[in-house]
VEXLUM-949939 format. One line per 10 residues: number of its first residue (from 1); their letters; for each residue x, z, y of N, C-alpha, C. Coordinates in steps of 0.02 Angstrom, whole numbers, plus 50000, padded with zeros to 5 digits. Layout:
N
NUM) A) X/Z/Y/X/Z/Y/X/Z/Y  ...
//
This chain:
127
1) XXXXXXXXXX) 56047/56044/55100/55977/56050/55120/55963/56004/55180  55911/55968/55172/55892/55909/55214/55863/55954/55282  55870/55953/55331/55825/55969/55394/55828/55929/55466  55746/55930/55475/55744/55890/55543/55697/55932/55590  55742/55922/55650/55720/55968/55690/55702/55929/55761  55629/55946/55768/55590/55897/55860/55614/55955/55915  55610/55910/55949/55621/55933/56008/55606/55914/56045  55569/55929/56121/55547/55893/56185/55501/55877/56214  55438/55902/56166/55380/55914/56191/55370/55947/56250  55295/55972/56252/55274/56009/56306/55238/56000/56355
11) XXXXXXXXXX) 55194/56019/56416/55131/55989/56432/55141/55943/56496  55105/55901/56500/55139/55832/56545/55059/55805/56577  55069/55766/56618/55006/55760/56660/54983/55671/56642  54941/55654/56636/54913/55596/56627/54960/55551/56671  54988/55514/56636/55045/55444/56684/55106/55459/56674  55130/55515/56634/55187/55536/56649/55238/55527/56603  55305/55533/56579/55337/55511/56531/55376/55573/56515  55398/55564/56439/55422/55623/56403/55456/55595/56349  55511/55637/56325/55550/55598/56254/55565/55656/56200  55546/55628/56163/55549/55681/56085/55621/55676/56058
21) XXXXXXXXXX) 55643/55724/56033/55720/55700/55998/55696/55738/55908  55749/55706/55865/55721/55730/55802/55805/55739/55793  55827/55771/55770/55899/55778/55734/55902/55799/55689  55936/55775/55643/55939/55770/55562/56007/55786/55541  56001/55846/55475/56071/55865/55427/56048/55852/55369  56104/55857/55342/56108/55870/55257/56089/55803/55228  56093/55742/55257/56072/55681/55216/56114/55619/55262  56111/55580/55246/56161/55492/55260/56094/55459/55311  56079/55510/55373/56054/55484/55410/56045/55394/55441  56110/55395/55438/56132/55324/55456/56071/55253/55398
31) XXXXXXXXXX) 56072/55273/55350/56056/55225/55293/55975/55234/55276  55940/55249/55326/55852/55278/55305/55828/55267/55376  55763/55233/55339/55704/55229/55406/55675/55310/55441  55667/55297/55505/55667/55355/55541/55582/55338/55560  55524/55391/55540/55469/55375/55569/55439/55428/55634  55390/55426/55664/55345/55478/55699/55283/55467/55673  55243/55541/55666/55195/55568/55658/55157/55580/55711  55084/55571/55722/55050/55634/55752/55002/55657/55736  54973/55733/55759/54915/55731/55706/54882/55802/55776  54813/55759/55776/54796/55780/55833/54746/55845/55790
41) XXXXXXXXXX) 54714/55896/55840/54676/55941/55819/54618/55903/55774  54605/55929/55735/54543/55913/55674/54537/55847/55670  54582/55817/55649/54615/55733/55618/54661/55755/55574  54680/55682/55545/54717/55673/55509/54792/55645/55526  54833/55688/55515/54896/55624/55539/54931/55566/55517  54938/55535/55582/54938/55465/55589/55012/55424/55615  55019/55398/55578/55065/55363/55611/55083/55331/55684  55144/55325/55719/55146/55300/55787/55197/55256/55773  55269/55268/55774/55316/55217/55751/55374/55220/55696  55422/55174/55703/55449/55202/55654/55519/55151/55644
51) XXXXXXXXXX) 55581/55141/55614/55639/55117/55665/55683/55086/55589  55688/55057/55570/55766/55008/55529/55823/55074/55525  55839/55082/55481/55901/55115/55475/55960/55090/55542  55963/55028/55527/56001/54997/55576/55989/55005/55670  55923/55012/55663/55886/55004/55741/55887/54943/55756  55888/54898/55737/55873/54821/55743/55790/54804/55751  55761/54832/55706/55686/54834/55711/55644/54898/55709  55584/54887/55732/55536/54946/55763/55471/54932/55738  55427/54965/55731/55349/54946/55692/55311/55025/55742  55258/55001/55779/55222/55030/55827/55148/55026/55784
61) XXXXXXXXXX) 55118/55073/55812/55046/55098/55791/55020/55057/55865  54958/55039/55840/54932/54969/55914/54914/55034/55959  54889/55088/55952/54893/55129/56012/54938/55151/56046  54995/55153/56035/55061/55171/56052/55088/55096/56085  55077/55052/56058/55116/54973/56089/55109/54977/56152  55181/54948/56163/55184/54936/56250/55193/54995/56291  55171/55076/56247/55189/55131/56291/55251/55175/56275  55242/55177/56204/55307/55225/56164/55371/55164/56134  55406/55195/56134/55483/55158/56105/55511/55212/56072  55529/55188/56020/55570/55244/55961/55626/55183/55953
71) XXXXXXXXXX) 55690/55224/55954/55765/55204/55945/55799/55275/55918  55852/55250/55902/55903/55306/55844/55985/55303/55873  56025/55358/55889/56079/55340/55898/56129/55378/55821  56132/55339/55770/56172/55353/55711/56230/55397/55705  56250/55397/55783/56306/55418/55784/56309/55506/55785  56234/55525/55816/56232/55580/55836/56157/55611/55788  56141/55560/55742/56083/55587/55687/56039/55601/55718  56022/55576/55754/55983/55574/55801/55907/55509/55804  55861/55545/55829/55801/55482/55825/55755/55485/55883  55737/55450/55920/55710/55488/55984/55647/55437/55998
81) XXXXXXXXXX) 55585/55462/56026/55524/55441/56034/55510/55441/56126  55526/55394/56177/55532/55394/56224/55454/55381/56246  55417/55424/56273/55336/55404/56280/55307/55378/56332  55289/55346/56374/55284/55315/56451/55213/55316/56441  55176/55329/56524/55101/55302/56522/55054/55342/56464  55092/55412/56462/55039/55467/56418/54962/55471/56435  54914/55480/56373/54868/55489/56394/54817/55531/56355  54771/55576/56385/54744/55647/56351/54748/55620/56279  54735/55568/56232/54720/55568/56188/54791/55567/56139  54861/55567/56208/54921/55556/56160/54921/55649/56114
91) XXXXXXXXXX) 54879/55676/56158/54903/55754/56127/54894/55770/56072  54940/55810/56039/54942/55811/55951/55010/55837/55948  55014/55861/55904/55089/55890/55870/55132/55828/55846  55189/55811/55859/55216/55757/55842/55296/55787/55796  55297/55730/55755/55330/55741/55677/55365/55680/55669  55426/55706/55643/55478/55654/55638/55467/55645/55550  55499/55590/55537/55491/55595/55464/55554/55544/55414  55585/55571/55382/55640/55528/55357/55620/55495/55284  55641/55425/55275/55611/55375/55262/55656/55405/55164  55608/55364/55126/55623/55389/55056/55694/55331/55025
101) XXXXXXXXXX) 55687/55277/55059/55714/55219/55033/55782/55205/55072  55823/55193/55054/55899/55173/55095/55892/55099/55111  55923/55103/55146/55920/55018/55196/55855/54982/55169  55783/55042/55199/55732/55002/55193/55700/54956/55253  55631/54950/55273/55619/54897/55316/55585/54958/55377  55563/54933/55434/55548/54980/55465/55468/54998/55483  55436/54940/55437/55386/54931/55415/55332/54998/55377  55391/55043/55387/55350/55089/55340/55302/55147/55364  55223/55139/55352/55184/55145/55424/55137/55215/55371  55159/55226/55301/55131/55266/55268/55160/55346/55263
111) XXXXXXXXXX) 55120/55418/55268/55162/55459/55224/55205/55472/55170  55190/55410/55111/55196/55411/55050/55268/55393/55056  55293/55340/55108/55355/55332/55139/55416/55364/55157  55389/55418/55169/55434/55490/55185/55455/55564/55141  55511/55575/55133/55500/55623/55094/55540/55702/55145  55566/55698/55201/55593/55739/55224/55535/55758/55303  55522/55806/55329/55472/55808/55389/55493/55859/55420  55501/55850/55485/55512/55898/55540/55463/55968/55538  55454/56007/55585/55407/56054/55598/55379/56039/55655  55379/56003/55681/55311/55961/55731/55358/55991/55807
121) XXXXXXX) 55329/55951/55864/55337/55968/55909/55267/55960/55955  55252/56016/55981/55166/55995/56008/55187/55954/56079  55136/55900/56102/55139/55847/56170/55070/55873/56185  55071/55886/56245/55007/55902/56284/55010/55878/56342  54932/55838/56352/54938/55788/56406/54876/55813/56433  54879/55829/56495/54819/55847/56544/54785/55775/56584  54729/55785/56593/54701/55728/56630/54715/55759/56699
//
């Protein structure tokens, strides 16, 4: 049984930095694109980034560029969303998501992309 589990949320003050962890069983972590979700109150969720099996390459949502970094350490199944320069609008439940395709690209900026999903971790950012 596939499971991924967030971790590391929680409420944070406008400017401030925070890191999500996603850890993953039951599948060849190593060989699948690792994405993030968020999906703010009464929206739709949206993509933020998302990482190369390898961690060689990264694909950012333009609101996120320049503030969030997503990297993976393989060794520990592990996927982590490092957030810098939060801001009220980062708040939303955030979702890890494991990629459908083996040694795919990291390009993959869709749901349709994913077939395994965390249970969210909520980020709350105060002004």
């Amino acid at each position: 049984q596939v499971q991924l589990v967030e971790s590391g949320g929680g409420l944070v003050q406008t400017g401030d930095s925070l890191r999500l962890s996603c850890v993953v069983s039951g599948r060849t972590f190593s060989m699948s694109t690792m994405g993030w979700f968020r999906q703010a109150p009464g929206m739709e969720r949206e993509f933020v980034a998302a990482i190369r099996w390898s961690g060689s390459t990264a694909a950012y949502a333009d609101s996120v560029k320049d503030r969030f970094t997503i990297s993976r350490d393989n060794a520990k199944n592990t996927v982590y969303l490092q957030m810098s320069s939060v801001k009220p609008e980062d708040t939303a439940v955030y979702y890890c998501a494991l990629g459908r395709q083996r040694y795919g690209s990291a390009y993959v900026k869709v749901e349709e992309g994913y077939d395994y999903w965390g249970q969210g971790t909520q980020v709350t950012v105060s002004s």
